[in-house]
C-alpha positions as CSV (number, residue, x, y, z in Angstrom):
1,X,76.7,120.8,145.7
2,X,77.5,124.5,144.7
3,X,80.1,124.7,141.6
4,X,83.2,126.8,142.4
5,X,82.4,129.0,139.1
6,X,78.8,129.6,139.7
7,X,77.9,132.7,141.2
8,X,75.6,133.5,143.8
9,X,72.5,134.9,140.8
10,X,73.4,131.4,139.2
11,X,75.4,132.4,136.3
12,X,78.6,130.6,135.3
13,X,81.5,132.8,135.3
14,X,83.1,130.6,132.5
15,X,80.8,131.0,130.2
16,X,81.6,133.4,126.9
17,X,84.0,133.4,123.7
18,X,86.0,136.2,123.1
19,X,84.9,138.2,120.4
20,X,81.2,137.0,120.3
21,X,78.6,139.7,121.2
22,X,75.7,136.8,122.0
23,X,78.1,134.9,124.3
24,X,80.4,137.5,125.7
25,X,83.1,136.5,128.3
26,X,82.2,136.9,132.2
27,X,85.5,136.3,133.5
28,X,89.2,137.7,131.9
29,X,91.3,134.7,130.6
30,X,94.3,136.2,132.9
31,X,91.9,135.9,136.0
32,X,90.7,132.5,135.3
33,X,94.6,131.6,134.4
34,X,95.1,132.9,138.2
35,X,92.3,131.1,139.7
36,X,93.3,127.6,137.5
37,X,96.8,128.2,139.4
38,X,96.2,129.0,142.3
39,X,92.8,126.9,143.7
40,X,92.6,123.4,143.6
41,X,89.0,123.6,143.7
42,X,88.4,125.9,141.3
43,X,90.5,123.1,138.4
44,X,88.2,120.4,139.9
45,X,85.0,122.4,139.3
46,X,85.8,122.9,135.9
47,X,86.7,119.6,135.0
48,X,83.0,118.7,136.6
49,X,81.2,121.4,134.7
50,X,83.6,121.2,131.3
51,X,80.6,119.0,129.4
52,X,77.8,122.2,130.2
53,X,79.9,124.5,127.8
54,X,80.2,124.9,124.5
55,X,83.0,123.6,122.3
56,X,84.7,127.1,122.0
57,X,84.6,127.8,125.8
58,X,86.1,124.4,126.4
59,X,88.9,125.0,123.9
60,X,89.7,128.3,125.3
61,X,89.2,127.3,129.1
62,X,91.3,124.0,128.4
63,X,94.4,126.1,127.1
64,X,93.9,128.4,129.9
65,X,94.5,125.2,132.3
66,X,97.1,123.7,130.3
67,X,99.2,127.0,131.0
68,X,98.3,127.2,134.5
69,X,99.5,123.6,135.6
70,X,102.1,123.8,133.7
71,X,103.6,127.1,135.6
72,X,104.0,125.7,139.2
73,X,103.9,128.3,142.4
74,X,107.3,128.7,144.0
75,X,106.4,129.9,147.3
76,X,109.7,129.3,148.7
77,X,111.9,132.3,148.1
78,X,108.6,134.0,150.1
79,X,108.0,132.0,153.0
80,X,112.1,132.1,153.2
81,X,112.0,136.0,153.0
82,X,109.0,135.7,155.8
83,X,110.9,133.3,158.1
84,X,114.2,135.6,157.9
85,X,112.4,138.4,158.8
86,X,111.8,136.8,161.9
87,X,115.2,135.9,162.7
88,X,116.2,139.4,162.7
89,X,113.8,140.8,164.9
90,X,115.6,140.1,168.0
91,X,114.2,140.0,171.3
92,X,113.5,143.0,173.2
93,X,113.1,142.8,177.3
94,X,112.0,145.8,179.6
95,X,114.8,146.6,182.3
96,X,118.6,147.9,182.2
97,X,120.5,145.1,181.6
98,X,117.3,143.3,179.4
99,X,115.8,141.6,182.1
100,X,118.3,139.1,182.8
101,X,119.0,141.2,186.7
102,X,123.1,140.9,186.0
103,X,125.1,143.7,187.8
104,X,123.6,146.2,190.3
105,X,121.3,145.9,193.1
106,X,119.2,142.6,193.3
């Protein structure tokens, strides 16, 4: 099974220590902070892969996931802005009298 952090050449993007010209980072800590929060699968993949890295990528990574549970997503103040949009659009009928045939010839 492919790992959610390996990419397609085989590397792991997790690898690196900030700071370390032999082992330099692939991936920005705030992009893996957003991937930690935002995909499940990308959390589970790390737990799977944590033993394959070094002790100072763990340390760094595990701080990075730390944060990132800890900060849930409230998506509800934008799938209510969504939803009221909708509710405002109105409907919109071709005819006169909006295709309901009231008043005038039928």
């Amino acid at each position: 099974m492919a790992e959610w952090w390996v990419n397609n050449v085989g590397q792991n993007m997790l690898e690196g220590v900030e700071d370390d010209a032999t082992n330099p980072l692939r991936l920005s800590d705030e992009a893996i902070a957003s991937f930690f929060s935002k995909i499940p699968a990308a959390r589970v993949s790390y737990t799977r892969m944590r033993s394959s890295l070094l002790a100072a990528e763990q340390t760094r990574l595990d701080n990075l996931l730390e944060m990132a549970v800890a900060i849930p997503i409230d998506t509800t103040a934008l799938t209510d802005a969504h939803q009221s949009k909708w509710n405002k659009a109105g409907i919109h009928t071709a005819g006169r009298y909006g295709g309901t045939r009231r008043g005038g010839n039928n």
